[in-house]
C-alpha positions as CSV (number, residue, x, y, z in Angstrom):
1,X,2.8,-34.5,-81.5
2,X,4.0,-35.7,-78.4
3,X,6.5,-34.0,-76.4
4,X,9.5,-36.1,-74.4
5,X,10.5,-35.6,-71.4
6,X,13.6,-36.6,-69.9
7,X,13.1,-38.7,-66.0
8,X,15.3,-40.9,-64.1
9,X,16.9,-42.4,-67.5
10,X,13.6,-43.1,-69.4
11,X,11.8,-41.1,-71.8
12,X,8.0,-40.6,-70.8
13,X,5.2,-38.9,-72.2
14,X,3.6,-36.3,-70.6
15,X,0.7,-37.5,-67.8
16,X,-2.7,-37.1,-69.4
17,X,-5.1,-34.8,-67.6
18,X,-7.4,-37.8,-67.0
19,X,-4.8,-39.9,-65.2
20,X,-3.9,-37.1,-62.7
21,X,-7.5,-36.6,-62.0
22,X,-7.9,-39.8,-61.9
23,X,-5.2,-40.1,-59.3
24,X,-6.4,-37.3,-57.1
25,X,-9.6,-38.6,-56.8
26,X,-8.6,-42.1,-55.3
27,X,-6.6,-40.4,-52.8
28,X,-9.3,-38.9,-52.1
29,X,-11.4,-41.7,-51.5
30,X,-8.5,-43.2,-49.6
31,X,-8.6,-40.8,-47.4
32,X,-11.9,-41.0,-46.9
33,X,-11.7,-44.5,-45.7
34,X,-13.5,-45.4,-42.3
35,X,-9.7,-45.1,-40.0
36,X,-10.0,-46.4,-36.8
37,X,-7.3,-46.9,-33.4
38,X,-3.7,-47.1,-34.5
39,X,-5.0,-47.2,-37.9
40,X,-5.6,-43.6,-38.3
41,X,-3.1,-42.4,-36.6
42,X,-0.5,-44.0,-39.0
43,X,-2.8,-43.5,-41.8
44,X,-0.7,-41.6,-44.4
45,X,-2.3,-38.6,-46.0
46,X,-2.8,-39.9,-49.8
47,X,-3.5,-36.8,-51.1
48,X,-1.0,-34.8,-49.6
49,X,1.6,-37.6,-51.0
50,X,-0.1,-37.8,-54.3
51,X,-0.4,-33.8,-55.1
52,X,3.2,-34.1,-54.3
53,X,3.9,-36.1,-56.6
54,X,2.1,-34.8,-59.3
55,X,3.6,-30.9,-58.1
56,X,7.1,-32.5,-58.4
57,X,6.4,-34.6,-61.8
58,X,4.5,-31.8,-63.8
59,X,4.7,-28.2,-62.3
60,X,2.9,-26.7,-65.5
61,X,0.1,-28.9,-64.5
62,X,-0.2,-28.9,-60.8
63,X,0.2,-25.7,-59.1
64,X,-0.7,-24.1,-56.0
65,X,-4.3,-23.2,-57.7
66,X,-5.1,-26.8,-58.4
67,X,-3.1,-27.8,-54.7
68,X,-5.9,-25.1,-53.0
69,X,-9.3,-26.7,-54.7
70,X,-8.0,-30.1,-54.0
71,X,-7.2,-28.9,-49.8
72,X,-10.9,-27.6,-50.1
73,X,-12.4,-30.8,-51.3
74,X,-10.3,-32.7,-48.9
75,X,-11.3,-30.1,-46.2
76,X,-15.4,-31.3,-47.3
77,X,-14.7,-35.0,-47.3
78,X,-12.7,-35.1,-43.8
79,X,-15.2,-32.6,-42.3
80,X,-12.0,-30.6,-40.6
81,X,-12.0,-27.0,-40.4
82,X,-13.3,-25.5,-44.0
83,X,-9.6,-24.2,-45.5
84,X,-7.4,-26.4,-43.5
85,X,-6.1,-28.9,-45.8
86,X,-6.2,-26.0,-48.6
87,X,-3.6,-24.0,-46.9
88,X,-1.4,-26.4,-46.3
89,X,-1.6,-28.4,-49.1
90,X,-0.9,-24.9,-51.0
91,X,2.2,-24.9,-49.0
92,X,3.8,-27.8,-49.8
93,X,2.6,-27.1,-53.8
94,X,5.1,-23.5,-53.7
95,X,7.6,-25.8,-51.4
96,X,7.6,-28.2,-54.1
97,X,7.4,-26.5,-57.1
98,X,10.5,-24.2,-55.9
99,X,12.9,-27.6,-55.5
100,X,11.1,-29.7,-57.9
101,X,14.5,-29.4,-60.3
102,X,16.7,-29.8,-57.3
103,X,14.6,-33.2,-56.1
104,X,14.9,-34.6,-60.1
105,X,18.4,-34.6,-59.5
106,X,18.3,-37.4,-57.1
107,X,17.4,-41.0,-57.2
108,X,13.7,-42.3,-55.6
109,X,15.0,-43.5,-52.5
110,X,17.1,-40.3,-51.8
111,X,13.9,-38.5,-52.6
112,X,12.2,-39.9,-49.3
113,X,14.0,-37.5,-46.8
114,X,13.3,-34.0,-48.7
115,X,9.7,-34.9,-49.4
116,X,9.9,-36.3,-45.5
117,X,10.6,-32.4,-45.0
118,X,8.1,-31.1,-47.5
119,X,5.2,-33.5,-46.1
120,X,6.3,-32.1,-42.5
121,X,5.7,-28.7,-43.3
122,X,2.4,-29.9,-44.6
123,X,2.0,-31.8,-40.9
124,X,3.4,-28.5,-39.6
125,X,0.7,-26.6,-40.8
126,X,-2.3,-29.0,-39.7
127,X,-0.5,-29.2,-35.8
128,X,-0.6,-24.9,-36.0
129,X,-3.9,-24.9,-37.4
130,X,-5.0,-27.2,-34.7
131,X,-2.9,-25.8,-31.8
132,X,-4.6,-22.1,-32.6
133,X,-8.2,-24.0,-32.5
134,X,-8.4,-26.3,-29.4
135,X,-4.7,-24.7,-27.3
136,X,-3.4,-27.9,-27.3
137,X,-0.5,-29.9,-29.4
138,X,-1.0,-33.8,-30.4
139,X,2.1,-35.0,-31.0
140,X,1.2,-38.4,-32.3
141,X,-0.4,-36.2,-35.3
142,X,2.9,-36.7,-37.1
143,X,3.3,-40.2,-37.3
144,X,1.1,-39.9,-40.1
145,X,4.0,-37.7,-41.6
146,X,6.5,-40.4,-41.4
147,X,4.0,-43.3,-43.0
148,X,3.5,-40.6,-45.8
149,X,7.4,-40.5,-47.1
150,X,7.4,-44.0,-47.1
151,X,4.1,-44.9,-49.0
152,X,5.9,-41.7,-51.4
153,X,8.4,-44.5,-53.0
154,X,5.5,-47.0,-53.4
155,X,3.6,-44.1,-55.4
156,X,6.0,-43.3,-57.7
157,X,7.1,-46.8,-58.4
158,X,3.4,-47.2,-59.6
159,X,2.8,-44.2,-61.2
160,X,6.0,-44.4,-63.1
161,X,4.8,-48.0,-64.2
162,X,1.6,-46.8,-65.1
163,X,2.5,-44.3,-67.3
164,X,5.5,-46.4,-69.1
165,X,2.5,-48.8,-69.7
166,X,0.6,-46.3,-71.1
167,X,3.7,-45.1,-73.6
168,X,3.8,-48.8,-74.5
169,X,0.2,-49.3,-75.7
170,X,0.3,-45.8,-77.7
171,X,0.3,-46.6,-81.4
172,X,3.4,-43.9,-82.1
């Protein structure tokens, strides 16, 4: 038995397990693209955007736990200080999953400024972590932020297409 969900005036399934594993691992390897110049300083952190999503989507699925392991496995793969991307990537799970009924409310493109302020808490977080190691502040770290909200729509146009596909080819 399938349970429906009510989203944006379409009824969708719930996300399988594999598909947001699935997800999480090619932002991973996203991230884990050789960035270079300009490039990687507007590179938008895919991870951050799509544990976001996912935190937003289905808070019984993705929680601060999952948001933590993901952070540490992020933390391996960008060779950054071991716990960095866990804590604030944990962060921005509990900022998420406290508005996540609020943000629902809105349409997708009025979602882009509150997950703007949720992904720069997540900046916020990186910058302090940084600041406390080398006693200096790189401002240019949050361009990145700002490239993050906006590749957010793209997301969850996709994702919300790939999941209506997948209710279409289901047999019930």
């Amino acid at each position: 038995m399938y349970y429906l969900t009510y989203t944006k005036a379409t009824l969708q399934r719930p996300a399988s397990n594999f598909l947001i594993v699935l997800t999480l691992l090619l932002a991973l390897l996203f991230n884990a693209l050789p960035w270079q110049g300009v490039g990687l300083i507007l590179r938008p952190d895919a991870v951050a955007v799509v544990l976001l999503y996912w935190c937003l989507q289905k808070p019984g699925h993705i929680g601060i736990g999952i948001a933590w392991m993901v952070g540490i496995f992020s933390d391996v793969a960008d060779a950054t200080v071991f716990g960095q991307h866990a804590l604030a990537y944990s962060v921005m799970a509990f900022s998420s999953m406290m508005l996540h009924r609020r943000l629902q409310m809105f349409h997708l493109y009025q979602q882009i400024p509150q997950v703007f302020g949720m992904l720069t808490l997540t900046y916020v977080v990186y910058a302090l972590i940084d600041w406390q190691l080398n006693h200096t502040m790189v401002w240019w770290y949050f361009l990145g932020c700002i490239t993050s909200a906006f590749s957010w729509l793209l997301l969850s146009i996709v994702l919300q297409i790939v999941q209506q596909l997948r209710e279409d080819h289901d047999p019930l």
